[in-house]
N, C-alpha and C positions, 0 to 999 in steps of 0.2 A: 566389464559389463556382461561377459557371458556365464557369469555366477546369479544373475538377478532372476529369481524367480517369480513365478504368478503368485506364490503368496504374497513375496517381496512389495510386486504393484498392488494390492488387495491391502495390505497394512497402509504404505503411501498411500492411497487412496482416503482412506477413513481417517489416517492421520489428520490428512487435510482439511478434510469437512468438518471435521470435531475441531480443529484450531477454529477454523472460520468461523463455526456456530460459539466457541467461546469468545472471541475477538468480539463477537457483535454483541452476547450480552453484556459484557464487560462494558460497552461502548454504551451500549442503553443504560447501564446501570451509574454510569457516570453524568450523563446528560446533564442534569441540572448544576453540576461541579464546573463545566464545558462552559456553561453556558456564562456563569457568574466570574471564570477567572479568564476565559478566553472571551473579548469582545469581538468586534465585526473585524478584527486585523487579519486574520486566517488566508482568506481569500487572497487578497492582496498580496499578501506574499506569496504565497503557490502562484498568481499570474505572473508576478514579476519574477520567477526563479523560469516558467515555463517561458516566458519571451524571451530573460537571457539564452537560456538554452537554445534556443531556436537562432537568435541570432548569430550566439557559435557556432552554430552548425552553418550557415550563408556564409558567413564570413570564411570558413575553412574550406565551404565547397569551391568558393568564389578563386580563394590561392590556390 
């Protein structure tokens, strides 16, 4: 870690923002593809992965 220079964070930096800003057009440019292959199920699953998780986690606080 004591090799990382300021340029170093100045590259990471902008790397990150330019993935981001591509991520989203990419995301927008797909929209209508989204829309017609993925119906309303999306949701529902991210709840139900985010409740199981939640409840591993009480159950493991709990032992």
């Amino acid at each position: 870690m004591e090799n990382i220079t300021t340029g170093h964070w100045i590259f990471a930096g902008i790397f990150a923002i330019a993935f981001l800003i591509y991520l989203f057009i990419s995301y927008r440019r797909d929209l209508q593809l989204h829309k017609i292959h993925y119906k309303s199920g999306g949701i529902q699953v991210l709840l139900l992965i985010v409740i199981t998780l939640f409840v591993l986690f009480v159950f493991k606080r709990l032992m």
